[in-house]
N, C-alpha and C positions, 0 to 999 in steps of 0.2 A: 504494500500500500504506500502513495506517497507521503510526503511530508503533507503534502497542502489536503488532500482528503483526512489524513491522521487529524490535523488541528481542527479540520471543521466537524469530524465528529468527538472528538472529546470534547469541545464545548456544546455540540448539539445532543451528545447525551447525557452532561450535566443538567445542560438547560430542561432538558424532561425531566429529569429528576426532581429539581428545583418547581415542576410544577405539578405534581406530586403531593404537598403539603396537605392536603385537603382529606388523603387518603392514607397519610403514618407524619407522627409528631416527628421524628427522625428526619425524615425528605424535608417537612417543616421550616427545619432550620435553614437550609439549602438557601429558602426565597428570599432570609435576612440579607443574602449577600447578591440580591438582584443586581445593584450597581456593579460589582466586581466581577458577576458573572456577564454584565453588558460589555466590561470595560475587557474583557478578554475573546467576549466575540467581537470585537471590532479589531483588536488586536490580528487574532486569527483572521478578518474579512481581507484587512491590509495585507499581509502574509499572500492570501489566495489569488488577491487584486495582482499581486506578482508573478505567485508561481502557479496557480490553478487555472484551469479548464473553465468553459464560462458554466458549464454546470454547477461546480463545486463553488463559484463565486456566484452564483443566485442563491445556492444553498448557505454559505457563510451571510448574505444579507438575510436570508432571510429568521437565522437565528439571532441577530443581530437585531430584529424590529420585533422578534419574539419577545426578546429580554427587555425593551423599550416601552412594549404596552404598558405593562402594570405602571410604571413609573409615568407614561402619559394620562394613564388611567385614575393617578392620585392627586392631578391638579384638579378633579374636580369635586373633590372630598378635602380640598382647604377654604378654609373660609376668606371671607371678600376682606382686604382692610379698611379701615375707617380713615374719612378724610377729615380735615380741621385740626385746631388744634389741643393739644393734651387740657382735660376739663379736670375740677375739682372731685367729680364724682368717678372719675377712672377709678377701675380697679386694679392693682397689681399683683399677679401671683407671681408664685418662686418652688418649683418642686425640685428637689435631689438626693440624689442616693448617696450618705454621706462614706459606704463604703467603713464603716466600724472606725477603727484607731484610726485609718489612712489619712481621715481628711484634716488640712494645716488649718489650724484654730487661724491666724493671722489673714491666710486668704480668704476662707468664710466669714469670717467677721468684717472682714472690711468689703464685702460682697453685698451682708445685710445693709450694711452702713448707706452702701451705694443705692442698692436701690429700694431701701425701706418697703420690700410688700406690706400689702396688707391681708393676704392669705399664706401658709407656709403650707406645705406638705413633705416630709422630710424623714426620710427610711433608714435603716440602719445605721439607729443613730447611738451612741456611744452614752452612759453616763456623762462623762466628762462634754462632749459633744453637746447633750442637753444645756448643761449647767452655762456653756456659752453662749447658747441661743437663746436661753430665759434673759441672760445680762444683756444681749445685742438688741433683745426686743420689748423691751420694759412694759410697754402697752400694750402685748400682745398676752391671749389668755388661751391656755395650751390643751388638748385632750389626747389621749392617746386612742387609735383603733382597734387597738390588743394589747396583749402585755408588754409593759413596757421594754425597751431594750430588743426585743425578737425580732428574729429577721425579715418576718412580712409584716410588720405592724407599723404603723407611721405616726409620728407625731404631729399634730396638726397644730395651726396657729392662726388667730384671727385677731388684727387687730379691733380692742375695745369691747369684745365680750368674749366667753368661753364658748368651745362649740360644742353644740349638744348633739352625739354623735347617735346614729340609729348603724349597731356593728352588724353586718354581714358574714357569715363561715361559710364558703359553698363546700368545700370539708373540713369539717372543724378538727379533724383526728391528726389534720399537720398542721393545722395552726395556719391560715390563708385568708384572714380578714381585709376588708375591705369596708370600706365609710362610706357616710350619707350624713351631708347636715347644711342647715340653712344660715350664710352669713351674709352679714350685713355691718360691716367695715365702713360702706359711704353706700353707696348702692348695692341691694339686695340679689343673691343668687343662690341657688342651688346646684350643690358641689357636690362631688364623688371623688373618694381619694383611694388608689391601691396601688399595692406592688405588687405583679404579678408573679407568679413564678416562672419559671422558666421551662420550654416547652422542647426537652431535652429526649422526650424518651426513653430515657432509663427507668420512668414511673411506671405502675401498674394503671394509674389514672391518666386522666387527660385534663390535670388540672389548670393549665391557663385556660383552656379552651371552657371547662368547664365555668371557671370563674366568669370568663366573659358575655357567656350565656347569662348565669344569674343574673349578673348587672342588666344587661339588656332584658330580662324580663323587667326584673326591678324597674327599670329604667319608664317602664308607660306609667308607673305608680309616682315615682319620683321627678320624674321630667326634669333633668339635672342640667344647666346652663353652662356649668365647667365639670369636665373628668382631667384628672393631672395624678401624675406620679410615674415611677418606673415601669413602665408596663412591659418592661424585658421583650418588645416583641417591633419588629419593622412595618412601615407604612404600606409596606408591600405583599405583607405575612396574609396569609388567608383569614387567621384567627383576627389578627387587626381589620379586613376588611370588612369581615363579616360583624365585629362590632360596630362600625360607624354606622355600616349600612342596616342596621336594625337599631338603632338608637337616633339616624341622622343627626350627631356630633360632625364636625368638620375638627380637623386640622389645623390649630394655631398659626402651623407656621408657614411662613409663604411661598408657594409654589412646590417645588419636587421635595426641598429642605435639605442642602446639600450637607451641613454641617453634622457629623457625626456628638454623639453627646455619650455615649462609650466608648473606651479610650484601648483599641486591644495592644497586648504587645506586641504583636505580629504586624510590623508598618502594611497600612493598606487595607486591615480588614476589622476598623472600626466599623460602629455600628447607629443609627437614630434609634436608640432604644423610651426615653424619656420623653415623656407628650406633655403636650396640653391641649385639648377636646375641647370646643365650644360648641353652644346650642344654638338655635337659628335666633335666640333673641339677645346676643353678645356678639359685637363686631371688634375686633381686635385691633386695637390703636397699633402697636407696637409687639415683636416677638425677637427674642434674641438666646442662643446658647453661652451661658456664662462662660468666665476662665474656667482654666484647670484650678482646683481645691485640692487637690492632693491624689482625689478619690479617682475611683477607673469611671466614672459617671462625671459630666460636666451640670450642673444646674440648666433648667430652662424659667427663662422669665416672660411674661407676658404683661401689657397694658390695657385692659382691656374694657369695652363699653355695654354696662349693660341696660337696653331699655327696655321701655315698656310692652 
């Protein structure tokens, strides 16, 4: 076989694989890395544009616009941004997986500093972690979604009253809660806060997936304006899809959303794991991926408008 048919089918049978997810948590993962698996059928198309037959370079395009759908697919699941300018009643959130000990008290702190939310959502967060976001946020009145300290449970934060959280287990036997509660900072919304787990396949369940169900049932009862937190999972992911499109949530951030918000070691194969969800009655002033904090997770901040 040549070179130039070898490249276009090891990307054209990853690319099947990668579309797959729908059908094993395993394959699942594959779709996280849609952009990488784009950015190597093009690589491979260029290769063929050289050495290939025009067959094998119709074939190289055409895995090449295979891997480009989802990702055209996903500008129509972000929300519209808002024009004018920044109002008294904006809202600010701030969600991050603070990654345990990892994250530098100095860089978080001078993060809150910067952009004073006034909603927090913040995961694997540390004692010590705490004790610095109680100092950084003096006005803010704090609840937890589970036990404190655990790895899926989130500290919440709203400036100027406490949240009165309504907690969710879709299996409570590993501890995988998720919130619901009504704040009202400046203008009022209904928020969803969760860390998802991670849809690895090593489980016997199908627990992201099943979480995201729950919600989305949840979700005609609650009619939630913001969903934010780790949601371990890509704008491209089946299981992501399928949550928007049963909840119609949009996409904070604007357009494809280039910037990765986990940090992998491996250069190249970060990830947009960390959201922030709006509902049709929240138009998003502003959306931006904080610094690095230490953590393998960057923060995501949003401004957002919520009307009537």
């Amino acid at each position: 076989m040549s070179s130039a048919r070898l490249a276009v089918l090891a990307t054209a049978v990853l690319t099947f694989l990668s579309f797959c997810g729908p059908f094993s948590d395993t394959l699942e993962l594959l779709s996280h890395w849609r952009i990488q698996i784009l950015g190597l059928a093009i690589l491979s198309g260029v290769f063929v544009a050289w050495r290939g037959t025009r067959k094998i370079q119709m074939a190289a395009l055409a895995v090449c616009l295979l891997n480009a759908w989802p990702l055209a697919q996903h500008l129509s699941r972000s929300a519209s941004p808002a024009s004018g300018s920044p109002e008294p009643t904006d809202i600010t959130v701030l969600a991050a997986n603070l990654h345990g000990d990892h994250v530098e008290a100095l860089s978080f702190g001078a993060l809150l500093d910067e952009t004073k939310p006034d909603i927090v959502v913040l995961t694997e967060v540390t004692k010590a972690a705490e004790t610095l976001i109680r100092s950084r946020l003096p006005g803010h009145r704090f609840a937890w979604s589970g036990d404190p300290h655990r790895l899926f449970s989130a500290l919440i934060g709203i400036r100027g009253h406490k949240p009165e959280l309504a907690v969710r287990d879709t299996l409570p036997e590993h501890n995988l809660p998720w919130a619901s509660f009504h704040a009202c900072p400046k203008a009022c919304a209904s928020v969803v806060a969760v860390h998802s787990p991670h849809p690895d396949g090593l489980s016997p369940f199908n627990a992201q997936s099943l979480q995201f169900s729950d919600i989305a049932v949840e979700a005609d009862t609650i009619r939630p304006d913001i969903l934010l937190g780790d949601l371990n999972t890509t704008p491209w992911s089946p299981h992501y899809v399928r949550l928007l499109d049963r909840t119609g949530l949009k996409d904070a951030a604007p357009g494809i959303g280039w910037v990765n918000t986990w940090l992998s070691a491996l250069p190249g194969l970060g990830l947009r794991l960390d959201h922030i969800l709006v509902g049709p009655k929240v138009v998003v002033r502003a959306y931006r991926v904080g610094p690095n904090i230490g953590s393998d997770h960057r923060p995501v901040i949003a401004r957002l408008v919520v009307t009537e």
